[in-house]
C-alpha positions in Angstrom: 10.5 -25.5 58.4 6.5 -25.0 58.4 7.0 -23.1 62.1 6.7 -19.6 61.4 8.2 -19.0 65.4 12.1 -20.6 64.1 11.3 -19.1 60.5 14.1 -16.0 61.7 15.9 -18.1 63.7 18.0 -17.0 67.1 18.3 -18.2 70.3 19.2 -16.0 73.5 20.4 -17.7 77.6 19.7 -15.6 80.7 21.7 -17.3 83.7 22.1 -15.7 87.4 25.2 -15.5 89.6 26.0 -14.2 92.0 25.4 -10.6 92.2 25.3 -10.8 88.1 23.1 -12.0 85.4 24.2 -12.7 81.9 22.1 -12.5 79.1 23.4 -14.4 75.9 21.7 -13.7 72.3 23.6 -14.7 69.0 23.9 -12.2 65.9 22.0 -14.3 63.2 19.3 -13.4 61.1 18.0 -15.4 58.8 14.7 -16.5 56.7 14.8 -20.2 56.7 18.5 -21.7 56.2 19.4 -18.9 54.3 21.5 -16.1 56.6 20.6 -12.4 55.8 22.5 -10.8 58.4 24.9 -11.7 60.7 25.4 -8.9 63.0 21.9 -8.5 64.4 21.3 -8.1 68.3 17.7 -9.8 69.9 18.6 -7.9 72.6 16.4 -4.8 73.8 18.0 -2.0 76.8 15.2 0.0 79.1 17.4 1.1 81.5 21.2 0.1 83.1 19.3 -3.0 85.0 16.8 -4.2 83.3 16.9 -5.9 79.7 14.7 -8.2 78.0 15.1 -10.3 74.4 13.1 -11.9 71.7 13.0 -14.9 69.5 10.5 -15.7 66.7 8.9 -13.6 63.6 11.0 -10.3 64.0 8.6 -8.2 62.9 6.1 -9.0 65.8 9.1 -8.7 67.8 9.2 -4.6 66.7 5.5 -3.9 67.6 5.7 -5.6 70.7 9.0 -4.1 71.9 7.0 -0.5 70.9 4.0 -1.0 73.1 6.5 -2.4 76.0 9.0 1.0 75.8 5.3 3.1 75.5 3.9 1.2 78.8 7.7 1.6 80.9 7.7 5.4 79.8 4.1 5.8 81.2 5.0 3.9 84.5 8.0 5.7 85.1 6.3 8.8 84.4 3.3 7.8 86.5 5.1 6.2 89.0 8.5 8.2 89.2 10.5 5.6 89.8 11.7 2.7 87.3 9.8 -0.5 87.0 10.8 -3.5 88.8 12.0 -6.3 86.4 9.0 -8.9 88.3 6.5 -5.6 87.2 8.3 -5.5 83.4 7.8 -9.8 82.8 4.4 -9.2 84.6 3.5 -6.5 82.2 5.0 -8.4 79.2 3.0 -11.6 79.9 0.4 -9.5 80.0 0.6 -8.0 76.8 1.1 -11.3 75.3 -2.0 -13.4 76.4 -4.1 -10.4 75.7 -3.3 -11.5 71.8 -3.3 -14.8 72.7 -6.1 -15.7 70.3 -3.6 -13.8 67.3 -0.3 -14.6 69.0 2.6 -12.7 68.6 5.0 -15.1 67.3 7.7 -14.7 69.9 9.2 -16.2 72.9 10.6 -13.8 75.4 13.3 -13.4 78.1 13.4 -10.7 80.8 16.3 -9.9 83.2 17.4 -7.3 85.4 18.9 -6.4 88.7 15.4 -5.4 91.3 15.9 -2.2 93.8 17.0 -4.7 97.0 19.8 -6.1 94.6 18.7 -9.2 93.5 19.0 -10.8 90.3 15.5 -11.7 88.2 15.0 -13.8 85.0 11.9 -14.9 83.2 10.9 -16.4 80.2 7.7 -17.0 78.4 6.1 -18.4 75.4 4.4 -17.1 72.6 1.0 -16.5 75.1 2.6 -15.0 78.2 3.0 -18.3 80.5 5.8 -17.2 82.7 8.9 -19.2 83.5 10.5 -17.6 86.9 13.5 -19.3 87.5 17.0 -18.4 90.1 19.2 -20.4 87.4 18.6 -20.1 83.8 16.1 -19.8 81.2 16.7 -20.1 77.2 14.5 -19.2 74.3 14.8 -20.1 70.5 15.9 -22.9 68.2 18.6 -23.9 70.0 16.7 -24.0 73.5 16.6 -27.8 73.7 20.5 -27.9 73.3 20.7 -25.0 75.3 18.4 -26.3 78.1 20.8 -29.7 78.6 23.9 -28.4 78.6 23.3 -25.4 81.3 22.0 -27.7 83.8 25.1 -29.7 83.4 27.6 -26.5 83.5 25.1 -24.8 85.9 26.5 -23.3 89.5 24.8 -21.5 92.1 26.3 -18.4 93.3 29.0 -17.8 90.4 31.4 -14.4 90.4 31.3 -12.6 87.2 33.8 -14.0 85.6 32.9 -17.5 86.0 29.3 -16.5 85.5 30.3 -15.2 82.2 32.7 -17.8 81.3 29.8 -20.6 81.4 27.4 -18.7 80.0 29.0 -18.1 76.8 30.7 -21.7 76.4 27.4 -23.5 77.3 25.9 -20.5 74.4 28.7 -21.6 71.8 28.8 -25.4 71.9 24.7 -25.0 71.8 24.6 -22.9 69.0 27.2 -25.0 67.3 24.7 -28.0 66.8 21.4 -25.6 65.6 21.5 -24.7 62.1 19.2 -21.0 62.7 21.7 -19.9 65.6 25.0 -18.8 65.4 27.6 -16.4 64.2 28.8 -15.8 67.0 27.2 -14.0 70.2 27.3 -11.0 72.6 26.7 -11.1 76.2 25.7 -8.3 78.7 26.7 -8.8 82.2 23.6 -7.3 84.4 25.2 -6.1 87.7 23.6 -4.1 90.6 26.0 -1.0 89.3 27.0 -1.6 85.4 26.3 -3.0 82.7 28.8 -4.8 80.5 28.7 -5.6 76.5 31.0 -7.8 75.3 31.0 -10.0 72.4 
């Protein structure tokens, strides 16, 4: 338990369908083994299609998630129109390996619906080395779990249901066998026109 990154614990799953992303986070908080809260969403909203998580030290996940809601507001502002999820992990990794000699102490996950409709997920470490993927990316404690059991349940071109179906039983049975994750989870569908919370 020396790792300062799993010290809150948490894991979060992005995985694409169809026309639909799910993004996967589970409600624990805790220092060490011991659980201080268990209702407590990793999960961050800019805007109806475009979301992005954290793992790690929580409070570097607070600054950071302040200087990425400052940067959006001036680029939609500047740019009147709202940033492209590619721009927001491009802009995130960017924040990140500018403090990559004083990391922040997160790993990251960025998803969202682009203007021509298609879905986008990203992940990166702790320094901003980007993970682009058209399946799934995980983040957290129980990533390795996580990680082996999507590519086994993993589909290409998934409806919603289904999409959300495997999303949350390959989240579950991951979390299940992690110690930091768990109590449960809540999953956003990401769709070209809603967005859905359910837990």
């Amino acid at each position: 338990m020396s790792d300062i990154s799993t010290h809150y614990g948490g894991s979060i799953l992005a995985m694409i369908g169809k026309d639909h992303i799910a993004l996967v986070n589970d409600k624990r908080l805790g220092t060490g083994p011991i659980t201080v809260n268990t209702s407590f969403s990793k999960i961050y909203q800019l805007n109806s299609k475009l979301l992005f998580g954290f793992t790690g030290l929580y409070s570097d996940s607070q600054i950071l998630f302040k200087k990425i809601r400052k940067n959006y507001n001036l680029f939609v502002l500047e740019h009147n129109r709202e940033m492209e999820p590619k721009e927001l992990s491009n802009m995130i990794s960017y924040i990140l390996y500018t403090k990559r000699l004083q990391p922040y102490y997160v790993t990251c996950i960025v998803c969202g619906i682009s203007s021509d409709n298609t879905p986008f997920i990203s992940g990166m470490d702790c320094i901003g080395a980007k993970d682009d993927s058209n399946e799934f990316v995980t983040a957290g404690t129980a990533s390795k779990n996580l990680f082996g059991l999507c590519e086994a349940l993993f589909e290409p071109g998934m409806d919603e249901d289904t999409l959300f179906v495997t999303a949350v039983q390959a989240f579950l049975n991951s979390v299940d066998r992690d110690a930091l994750s768990g109590w449960g989870c809540e999953c956003f569908i990401v769709g070209k026109n809603e967005l859905k919370k359910k837990r």
